[in-house]
N, C-alpha and C positions, 0 to 999 in steps of 0.2 A: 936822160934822167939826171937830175939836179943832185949833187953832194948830200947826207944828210945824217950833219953831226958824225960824219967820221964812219957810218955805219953805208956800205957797198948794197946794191942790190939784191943781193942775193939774203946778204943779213936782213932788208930791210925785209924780204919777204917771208924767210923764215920768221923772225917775231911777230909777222902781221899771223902767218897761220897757227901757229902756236897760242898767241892772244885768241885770236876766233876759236882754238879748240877749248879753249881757258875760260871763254866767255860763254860756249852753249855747256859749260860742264856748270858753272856757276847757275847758269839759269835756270836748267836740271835741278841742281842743286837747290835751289830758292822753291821752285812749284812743289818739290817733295816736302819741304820743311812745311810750305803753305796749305798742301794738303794732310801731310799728317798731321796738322794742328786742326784743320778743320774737321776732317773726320774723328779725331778725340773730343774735339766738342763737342760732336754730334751725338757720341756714345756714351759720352761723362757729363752730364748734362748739370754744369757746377752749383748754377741757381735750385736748382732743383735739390741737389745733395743738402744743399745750407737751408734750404724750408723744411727737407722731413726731420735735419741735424735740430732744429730751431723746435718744432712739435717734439721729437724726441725728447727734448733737453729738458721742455717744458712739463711732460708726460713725467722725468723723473724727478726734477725736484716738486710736483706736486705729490708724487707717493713719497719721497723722502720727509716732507711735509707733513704726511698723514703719517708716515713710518715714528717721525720721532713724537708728533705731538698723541699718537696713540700710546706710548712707552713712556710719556711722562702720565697720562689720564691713567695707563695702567697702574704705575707707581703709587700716583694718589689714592688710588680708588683700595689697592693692596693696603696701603700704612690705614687707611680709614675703616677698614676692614678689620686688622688688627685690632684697631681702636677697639671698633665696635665687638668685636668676640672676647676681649677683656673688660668693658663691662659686664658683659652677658653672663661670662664666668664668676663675677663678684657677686652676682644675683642666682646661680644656679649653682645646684648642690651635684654633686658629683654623676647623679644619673640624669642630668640636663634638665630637673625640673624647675622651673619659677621659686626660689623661697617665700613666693607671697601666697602659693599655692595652701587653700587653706588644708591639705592632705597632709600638708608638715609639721603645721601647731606643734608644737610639742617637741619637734626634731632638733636636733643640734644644728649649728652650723660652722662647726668647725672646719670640715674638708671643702668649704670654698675658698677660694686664694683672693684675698685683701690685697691690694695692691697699695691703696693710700687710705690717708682718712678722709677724706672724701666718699669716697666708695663704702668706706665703713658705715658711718653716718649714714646713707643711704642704705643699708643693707641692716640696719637697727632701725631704721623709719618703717623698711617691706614688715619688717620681723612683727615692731610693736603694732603698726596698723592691723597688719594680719592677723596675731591673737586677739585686736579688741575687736574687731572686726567677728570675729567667730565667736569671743563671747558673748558682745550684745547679742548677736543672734540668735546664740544659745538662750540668752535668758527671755526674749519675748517669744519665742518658741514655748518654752516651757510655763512661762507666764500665763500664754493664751489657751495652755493646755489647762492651769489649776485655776485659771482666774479669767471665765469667761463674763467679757463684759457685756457684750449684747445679750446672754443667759440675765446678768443683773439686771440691764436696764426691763428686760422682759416680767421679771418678777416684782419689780419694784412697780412697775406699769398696772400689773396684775393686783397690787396693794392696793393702791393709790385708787382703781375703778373698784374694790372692794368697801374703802374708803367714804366711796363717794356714794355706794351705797346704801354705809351705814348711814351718812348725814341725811338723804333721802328718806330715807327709814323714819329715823326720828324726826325730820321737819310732818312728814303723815304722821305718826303718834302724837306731837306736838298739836296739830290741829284737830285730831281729835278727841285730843284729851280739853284742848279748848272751846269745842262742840259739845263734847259732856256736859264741864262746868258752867257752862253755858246757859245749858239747860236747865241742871239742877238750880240755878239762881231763878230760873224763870220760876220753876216750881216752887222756891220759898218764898217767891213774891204771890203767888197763887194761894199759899198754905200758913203762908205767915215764919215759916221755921224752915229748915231743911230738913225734909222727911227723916226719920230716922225706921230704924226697919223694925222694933219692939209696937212703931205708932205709925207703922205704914199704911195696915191694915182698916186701922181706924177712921183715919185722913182721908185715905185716898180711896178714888171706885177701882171696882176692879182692873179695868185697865191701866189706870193709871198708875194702880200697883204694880203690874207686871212691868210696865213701860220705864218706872226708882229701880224697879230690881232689875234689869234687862242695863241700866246706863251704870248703877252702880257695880255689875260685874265686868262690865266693859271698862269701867277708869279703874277697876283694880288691874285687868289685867295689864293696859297700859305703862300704868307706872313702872312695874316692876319690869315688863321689856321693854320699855324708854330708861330704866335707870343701867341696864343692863349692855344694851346698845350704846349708853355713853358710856362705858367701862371700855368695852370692846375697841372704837373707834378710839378713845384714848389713847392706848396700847399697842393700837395697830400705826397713828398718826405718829409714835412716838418710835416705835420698831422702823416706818418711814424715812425716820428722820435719822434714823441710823446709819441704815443703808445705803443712804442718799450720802453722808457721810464718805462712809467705806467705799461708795462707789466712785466718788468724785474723788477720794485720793489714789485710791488705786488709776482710774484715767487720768489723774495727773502722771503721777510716776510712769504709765504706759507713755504718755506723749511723752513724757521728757527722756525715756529710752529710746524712741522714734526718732527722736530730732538727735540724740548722741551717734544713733546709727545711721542715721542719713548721713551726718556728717564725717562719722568714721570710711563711710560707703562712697562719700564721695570723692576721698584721700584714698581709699582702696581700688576703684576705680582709674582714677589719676596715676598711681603707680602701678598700676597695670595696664595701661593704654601707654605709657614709658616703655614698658619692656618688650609692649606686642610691637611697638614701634621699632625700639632697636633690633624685637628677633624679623622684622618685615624690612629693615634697613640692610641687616645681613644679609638677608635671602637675596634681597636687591643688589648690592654689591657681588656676590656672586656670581649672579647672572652674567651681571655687568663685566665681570672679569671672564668670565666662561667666552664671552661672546668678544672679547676685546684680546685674547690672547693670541689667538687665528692670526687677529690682522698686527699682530707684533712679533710672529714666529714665521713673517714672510719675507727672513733674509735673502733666502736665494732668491727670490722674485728681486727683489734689490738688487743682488749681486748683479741678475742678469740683465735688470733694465742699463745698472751701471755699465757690463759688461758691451753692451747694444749700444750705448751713446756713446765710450770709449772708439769702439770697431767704426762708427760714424763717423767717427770726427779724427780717426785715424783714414779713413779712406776720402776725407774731403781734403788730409792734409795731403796724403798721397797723390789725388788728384790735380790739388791746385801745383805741388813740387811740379809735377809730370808738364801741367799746362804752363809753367813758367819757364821749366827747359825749354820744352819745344819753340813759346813764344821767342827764348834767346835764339836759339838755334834758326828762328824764320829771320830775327834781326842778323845775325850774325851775316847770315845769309844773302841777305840782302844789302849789307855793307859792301862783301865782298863780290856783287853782282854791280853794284854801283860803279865800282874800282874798276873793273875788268870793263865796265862797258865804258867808262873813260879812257881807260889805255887803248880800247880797241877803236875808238874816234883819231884818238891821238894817230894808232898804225894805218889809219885808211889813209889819211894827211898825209905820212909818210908815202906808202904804196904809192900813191900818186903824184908823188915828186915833189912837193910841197913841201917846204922848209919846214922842220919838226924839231921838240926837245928830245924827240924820243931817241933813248940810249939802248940798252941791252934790257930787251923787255920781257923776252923769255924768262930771265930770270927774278924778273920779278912776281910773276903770276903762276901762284900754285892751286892743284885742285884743292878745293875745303875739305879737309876729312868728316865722312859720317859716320858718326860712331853706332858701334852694332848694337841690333835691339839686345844682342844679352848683356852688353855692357851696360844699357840704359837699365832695363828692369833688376840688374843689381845695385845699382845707383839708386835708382826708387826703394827696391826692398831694404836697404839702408837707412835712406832716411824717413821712410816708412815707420820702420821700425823704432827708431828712436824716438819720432813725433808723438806714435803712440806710448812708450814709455812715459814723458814729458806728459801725454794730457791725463795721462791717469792718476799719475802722482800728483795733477792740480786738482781732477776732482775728489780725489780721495783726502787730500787736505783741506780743499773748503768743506768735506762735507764733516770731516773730524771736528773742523775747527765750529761751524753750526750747530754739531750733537750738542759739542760740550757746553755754547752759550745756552743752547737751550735748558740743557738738564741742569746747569748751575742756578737758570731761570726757573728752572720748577723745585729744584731744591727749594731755593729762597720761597717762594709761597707757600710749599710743606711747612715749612719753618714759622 
């Protein structure tokens, strides 16, 4: 056996067996690193932790979402509310009635609370529409009670074919009273004169005397009820003309109270469709807030979704920590198997007689320490611990710092 670098046979074979025990302790070494990484893959399955962390995340900022923009919608919907129940109060008398209520005519309205003049003005508008509103009423009520106009037109109708009677009347007396005279002309043309009744006897035959005396009791009676009948019809044409008067001003004045009360009625109406509005806008708002408060008193549901994506994304960091030792530890490992399997080519050259660098090689080749799993799991619960500290305080600041743009943001629109 050939010299080799100062190193005896016996040396050269101690380093070769030393390196060989060096070298299956390395590669030992390397297969455990390579399988406890593989197997933490297998059980820590990291793609999978950052999809449910990714859904999670997503899951709370869309409730954080709904969390705030419900607390700003409650905010508004609360100040509009307000609103709405101090008008209601500037309209309503202390036991919640309407002031346009006509039950109050009459009532004071002092113990409503005024806020502005605005509201005043409005609350002198319910007041004065409401008393005219109940006057007019009052008085076509009481109108239609003393002053029935279909009763008038009824009696005036009743004149009027009375009326038309009497003209009737008299055009019949009129022709027969021109039937008589008629006659008697025939007869003076017959007689020479017109019969008289001292020479009726004389004149005339018998019948033709009874036939002077028969027409001349008939145009007496005539005259006196044709003069009679125009008396009547006069009196009554002229009482007509009265009432036909009286009747046409009273239906004036009835219309022109009709069309004041329509118009009063229609302001009355108007400010009461106002107030059934705002008392139907309150009811709604209410509601609104009844059923909007639930989903704005579900901080702990918060806390815990927070709580849930904190624990997540603390055990993806603990995961990935763990998976980055170990990956060191396969590298490490496999440095140190690379080394040991050079030095131990280099000792086989040597063994065999073969001119070699190789020095004192024992000493250069030590086993890798592996460090114990409780050493490793307090390393982890370390910075375990601290990652999740760190990501809490990042979601708890973005999510402060989002409240407040928002609510500053609904401020400003309240505003």
């Amino acid at each position: 056996m050939k010299e080799n670098s100062g190193l005896n046979n016996r040396e050269v074979m101690g380093s070769y067996e030393t390196i060989n025990r060096q070298y299956e302790i390395a590669r030992k070494n390397l297969e455990e690193a390579e399988d406890r990484l593989n197997s933490f893959g297998d059980r820590h399955e990291l793609a999978g932790l950052l999809t449910g962390f990714e859904a999670r995340t997503a899951k709370l900022k869309e409730f954080q979402k709904a969390y705030v923009n419900n607390s700003l919608d409650l905010q508004k919907q609360t100040q509009s509310l307000r609103d709405v129940e101090s008008q209601l109060r500037a309209l309503e008398n202390e036991d919640g009635i309407w002031l346009g209520s006509l039950e109050l005519v009459g009532n004071s309205s002092k113990t409503v609370e005024i806020l502005n003049e605005d509201q005043s003005r409005v609350l002198q508008m319910v007041e004065q529409t409401r008393d005219d509103f109940f006057e007019i009423s009052g008085w076509i009520r009481d109108f239609q009670v003393t002053n029935d106009l279909n009763l008038m037109e009824q009696d005036l109708e009743s004149k009027r074919k009375l009326l038309k009677s009497y003209f009737l009347e008299l055009s019949r007396i009129r022709i027969d009273a021109e039937a008589t005279d008629h006659i008697l002309k025939e007869l003076k043309k017959r007689n020479g004169e017109y019969p008289l009744q001292s020479r009726v006897s004389e004149t005339l035959s018998g019948e033709s005397y009874r036939e002077v005396l028969s027409l001349r009791l008939g145009y007496n009676i005539f005259a006196p009820r044709r003069d009679n009948l125009e008396t009547e019809a006069k009196s009554l044409k002229a009482e007509i003309d009265r009432l036909e008067v009286i009747h046409h001003q009273k239906q004036a004045e009835y219309d022109r109270k009709i069309r004041e009360a329509e118009a009063v009625q229609d302001r009355y109406k108007a400010l009461m469709g106002s107030y059934n509005k705002r008392r139907a806008d309150a009811d709604q708002l209410k509601l609104s807030i009844s059923a909007l408060r639930p989903t704005v008193s579900r901080r702990s549901e918060l806390k815990q979704l927070q709580g849930e994506a904190q624990a997540h994304s603390a055990r993806i960091a603990s995961v990935e920590l763990q998976q980055s030792r170990l990956t060191r530890d396969v590298k490490t490992a496999k440095s140190t198997y690379g080394k040991i399997a050079d030095l131990l080519e280099k000792a086989k050259v040597a063994k065999a007689g073969q001119p070699s660098d190789l020095k004192i090689v024992a000493r250069a080749v030590e086993a890798v320490p592996v460090p114990s799993e409780a050493s490793r799991n307090i390393v982890s619960l370390a910075l375990g611990v601290g990652l999740l500290v760190s990501v809490f305080l990042a979601f708890f600041l973005e999510y402060l710092e989002k409240a407040n743009i928002r609510l500053k943001e609904g401020g400003q629109a309240i505003g």
